[in-house]
C-alpha positions in Angstrom: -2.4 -28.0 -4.4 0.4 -30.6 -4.0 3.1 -29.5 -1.4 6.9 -29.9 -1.5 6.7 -32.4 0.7 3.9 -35.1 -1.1 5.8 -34.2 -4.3 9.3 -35.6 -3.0 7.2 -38.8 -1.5 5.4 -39.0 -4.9 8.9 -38.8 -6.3 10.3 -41.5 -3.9 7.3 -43.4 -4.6 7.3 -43.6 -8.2 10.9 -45.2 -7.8 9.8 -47.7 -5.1 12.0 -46.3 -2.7 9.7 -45.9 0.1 9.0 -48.2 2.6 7.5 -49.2 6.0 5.2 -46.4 7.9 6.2 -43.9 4.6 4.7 -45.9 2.0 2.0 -46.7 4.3 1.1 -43.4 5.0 1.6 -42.3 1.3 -0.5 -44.7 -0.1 -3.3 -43.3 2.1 -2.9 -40.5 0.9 -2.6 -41.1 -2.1 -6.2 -42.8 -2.1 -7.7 -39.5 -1.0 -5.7 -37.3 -3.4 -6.9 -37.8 -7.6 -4.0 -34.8 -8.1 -1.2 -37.0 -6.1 -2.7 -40.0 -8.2 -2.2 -38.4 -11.5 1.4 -36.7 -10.4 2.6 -40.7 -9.2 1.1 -41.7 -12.8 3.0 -39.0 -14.6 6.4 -39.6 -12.6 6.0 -43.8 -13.5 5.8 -43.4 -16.7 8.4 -40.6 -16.8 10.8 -42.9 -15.3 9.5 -45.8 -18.0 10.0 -44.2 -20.6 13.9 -43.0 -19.7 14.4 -46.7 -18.8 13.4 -48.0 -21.7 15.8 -45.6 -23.8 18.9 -47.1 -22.1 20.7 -49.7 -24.1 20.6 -53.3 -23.1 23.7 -54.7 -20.9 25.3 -57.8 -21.2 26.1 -59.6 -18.1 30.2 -59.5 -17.2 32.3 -62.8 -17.8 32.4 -63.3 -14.6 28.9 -62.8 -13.8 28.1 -65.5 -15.9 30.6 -67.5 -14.4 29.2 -67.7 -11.6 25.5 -67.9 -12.5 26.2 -70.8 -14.5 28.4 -72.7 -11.7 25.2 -71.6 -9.4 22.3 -73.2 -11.3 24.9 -76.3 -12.3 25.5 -77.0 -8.3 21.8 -75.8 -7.4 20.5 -79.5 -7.0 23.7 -81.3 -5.7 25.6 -79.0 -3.3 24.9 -75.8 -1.6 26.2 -73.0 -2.8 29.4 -72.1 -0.8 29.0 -68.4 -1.7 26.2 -65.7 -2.2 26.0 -64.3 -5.6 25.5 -60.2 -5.0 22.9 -58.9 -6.7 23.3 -56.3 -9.1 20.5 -53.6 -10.0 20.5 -53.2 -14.1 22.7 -50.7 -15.3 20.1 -48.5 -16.6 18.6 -48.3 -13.0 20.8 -45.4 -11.9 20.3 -43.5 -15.0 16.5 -43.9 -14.5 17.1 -42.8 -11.0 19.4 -39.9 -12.2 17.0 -38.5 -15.0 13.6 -38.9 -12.1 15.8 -36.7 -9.9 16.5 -34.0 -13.0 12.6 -34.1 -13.4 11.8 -33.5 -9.9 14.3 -31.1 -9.1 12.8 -29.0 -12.3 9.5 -29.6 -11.3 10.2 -28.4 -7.5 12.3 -25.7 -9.3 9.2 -24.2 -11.2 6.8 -24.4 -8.9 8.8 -22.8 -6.2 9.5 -19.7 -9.1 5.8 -19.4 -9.9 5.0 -19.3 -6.2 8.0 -16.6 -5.4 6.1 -14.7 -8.1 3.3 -14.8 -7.1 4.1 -13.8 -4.0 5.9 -10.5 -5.2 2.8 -10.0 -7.2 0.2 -9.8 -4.6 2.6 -7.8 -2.2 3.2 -5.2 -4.6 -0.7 -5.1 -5.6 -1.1 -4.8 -1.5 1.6 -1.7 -1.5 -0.3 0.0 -4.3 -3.7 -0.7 -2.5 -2.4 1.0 0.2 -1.6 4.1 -1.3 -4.8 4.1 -3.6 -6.5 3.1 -0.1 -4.7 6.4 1.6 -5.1 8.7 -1.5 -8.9 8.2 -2.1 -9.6 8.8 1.8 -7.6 12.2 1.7 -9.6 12.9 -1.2 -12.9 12.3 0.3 -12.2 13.9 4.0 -11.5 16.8 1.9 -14.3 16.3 -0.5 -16.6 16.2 2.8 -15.0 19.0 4.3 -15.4 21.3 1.4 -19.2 19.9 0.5 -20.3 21.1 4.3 -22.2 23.8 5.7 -19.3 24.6 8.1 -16.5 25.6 5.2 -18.2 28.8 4.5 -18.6 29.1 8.2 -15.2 28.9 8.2 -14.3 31.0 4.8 -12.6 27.7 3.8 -13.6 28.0 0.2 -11.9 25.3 -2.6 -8.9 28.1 -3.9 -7.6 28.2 -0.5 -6.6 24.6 -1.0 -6.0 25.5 -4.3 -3.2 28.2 -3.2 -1.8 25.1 -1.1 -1.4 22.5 -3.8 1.3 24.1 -6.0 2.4 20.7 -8.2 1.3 18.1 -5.5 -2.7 16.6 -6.1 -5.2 17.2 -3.3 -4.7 13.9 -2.0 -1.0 14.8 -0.7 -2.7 17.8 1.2 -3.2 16.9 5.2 -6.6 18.2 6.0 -7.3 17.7 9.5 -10.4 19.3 11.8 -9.9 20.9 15.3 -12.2 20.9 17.8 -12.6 21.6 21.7 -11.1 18.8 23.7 -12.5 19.6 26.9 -15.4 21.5 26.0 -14.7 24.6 26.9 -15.7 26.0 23.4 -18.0 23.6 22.3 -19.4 25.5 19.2 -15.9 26.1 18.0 -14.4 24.6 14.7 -11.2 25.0 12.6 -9.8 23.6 9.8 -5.9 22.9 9.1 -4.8 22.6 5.7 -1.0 21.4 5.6 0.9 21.1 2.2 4.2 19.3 3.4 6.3 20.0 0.1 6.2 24.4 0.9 6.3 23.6 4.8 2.6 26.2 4.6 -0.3 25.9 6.1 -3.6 27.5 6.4 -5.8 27.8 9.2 -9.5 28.7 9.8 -11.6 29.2 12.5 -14.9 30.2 13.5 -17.0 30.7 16.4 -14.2 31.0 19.0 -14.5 33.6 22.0 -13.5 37.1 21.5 -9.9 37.7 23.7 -9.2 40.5 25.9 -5.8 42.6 24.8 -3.4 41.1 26.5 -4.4 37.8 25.4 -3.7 35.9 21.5 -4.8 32.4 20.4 -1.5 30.6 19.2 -1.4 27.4 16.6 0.7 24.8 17.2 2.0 22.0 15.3 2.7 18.9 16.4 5.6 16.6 15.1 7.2 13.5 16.9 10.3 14.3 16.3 10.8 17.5 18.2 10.0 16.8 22.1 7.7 20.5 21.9 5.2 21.7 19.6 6.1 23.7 17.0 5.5 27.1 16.7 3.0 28.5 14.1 2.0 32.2 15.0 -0.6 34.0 16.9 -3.8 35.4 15.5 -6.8 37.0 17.0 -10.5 36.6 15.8 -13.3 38.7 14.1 -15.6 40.2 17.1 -18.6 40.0 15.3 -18.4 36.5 14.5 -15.1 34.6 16.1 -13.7 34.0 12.8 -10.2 34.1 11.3 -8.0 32.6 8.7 -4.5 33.3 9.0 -1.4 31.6 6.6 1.3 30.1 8.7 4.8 28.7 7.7 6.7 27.3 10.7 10.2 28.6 12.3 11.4 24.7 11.9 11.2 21.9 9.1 8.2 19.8 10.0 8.2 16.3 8.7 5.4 14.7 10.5 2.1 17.1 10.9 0.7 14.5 13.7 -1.7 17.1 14.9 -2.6 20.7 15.4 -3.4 22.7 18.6 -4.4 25.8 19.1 -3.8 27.6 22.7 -4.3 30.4 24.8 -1.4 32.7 25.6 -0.1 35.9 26.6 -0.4 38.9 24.2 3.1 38.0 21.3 2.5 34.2 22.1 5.0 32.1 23.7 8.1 29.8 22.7 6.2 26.4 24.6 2.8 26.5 25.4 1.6 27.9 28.7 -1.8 28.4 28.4 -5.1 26.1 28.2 -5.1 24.2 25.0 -9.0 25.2 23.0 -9.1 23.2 20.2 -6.9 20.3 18.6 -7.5 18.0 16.0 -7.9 14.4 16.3 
């Protein structure tokens, strides 16, 4: 592909305008390039062909004047003047009509490419959300498809319950798990529908609590310097399971994460307790 500066050269060229270390280094390459060839071809004859349209100019009286006095005193005396030389009048409309051509030509291409350009960046922007849909879809595909969703009593109409008029890929389905080990066999599952501001949250395996003690759920958005508040719940002695609804106190715009800690029996307005399991 040509660029804006070998096509201004080629312009320049065509007219035999350039000179020196320019026309030097254009003509090399112009030797390498067929395509800078054929564009130098197409602007010559171009400018040719407007030439030849112009109609033919007869010299000034005076012109001729002195021409004639010139070549009559050419072998006797030397000329006690210099004749100026004069380009034909149909040069600067040549000139004029290569510069129209050029401009348009630099005035397409530079559409085309603009075009382009807003083409491929608003393929890119819809890639993007594709992209982000599909892997929604699929943690969520994954998530329902494992052994640990009925572990959890996660079945598909709880996410169903959450979708209302958004698709499942608008859902944030996110996975908890111990971050410092202390409950290593425990999982949870948050399912967050943004639009209704609910949530649903299930658990299994975690320890059994004394009384005076609750597991609370926290949500985490960056633009409130605490967690957010999202209830307490307790768990199923036989098994450590629960699955509890929640619907925050405060809007939340960003679900970053979830947290689940330990607190006093009521739960607390900011964590005090050893955080069991949070999500990536």
């Amino acid at each position: 592909m040509i660029d804006e500066r070998k096509e201004e050269a080629a312009a320049l060229y065509a007219l035999d305008l350039l000179d020196g270390a320019e026309r030097s280094a254009f003509e090399a390459d112009l030797a390498a390039d067929r395509e800078l060839s054929r564009l130098v071809s197409q602007l010559r004859e171009t400018s040719a062909t407007i030439a030849l349209l112009a109609p033919p100019a007869a010299p000034s009286p005076l012109l001729r004047k002195r021409i004639m006095a010139a070549a009559a005193n050419r072998s006797t005396t030397p000329p006690d003047h210099v004749v100026p030389f004069r380009l034909p009048s149909w040069t600067a409309w040549a000139a004029a009509a290569c510069f129209i051509l050029a401009t348009g030509y630099f005035a397409i291409a530079n559409f085309n490419t603009r075009s382009t350009f807003g083409a491929l960046r608003e393929s890119e922007r819809l890639s993007r959300i594709e992209s982000r849909s599909l892997r929604n879809l699929l943690e969520a595909e994954r998530l329902i498809s494992r052994r640990q969703i009925d572990d959890l009593k996660l079945a598909r109409h709880d996410i169903e319950d959450l979708r209302g008029q958004n698709t499942l890929a608008d859902l944030k389905i996110t996975s908890l798990a111990s971050p410092a080990g202390n409950t290593p066999e425990a999982q949870a599952i948050a399912v967050w529908n943004p639009r209704t501001q609910e949530g649903v949250l299930s658990v299994s395996k975690l320890p059994l609590l004394p009384k005076e003690k609750d597991y609370q759920l926290w949500i985490i958005d960056p633009q409130y310097p605490m967690p957010v508040d999202g209830g307490v719940f307790q768990v199923n002695p036989a098994n450590g399971t629960a699955r509890i609804s929640f619907k925050p106190g405060k809007e939340v715009k960003t679900a970053a994460k979830f947290a689940v800690s330990l607190e006093r029996k009521g739960g607390v307005s900011k964590a005090e307790g050893p955080i069991v399991l949070l999500s990536d």
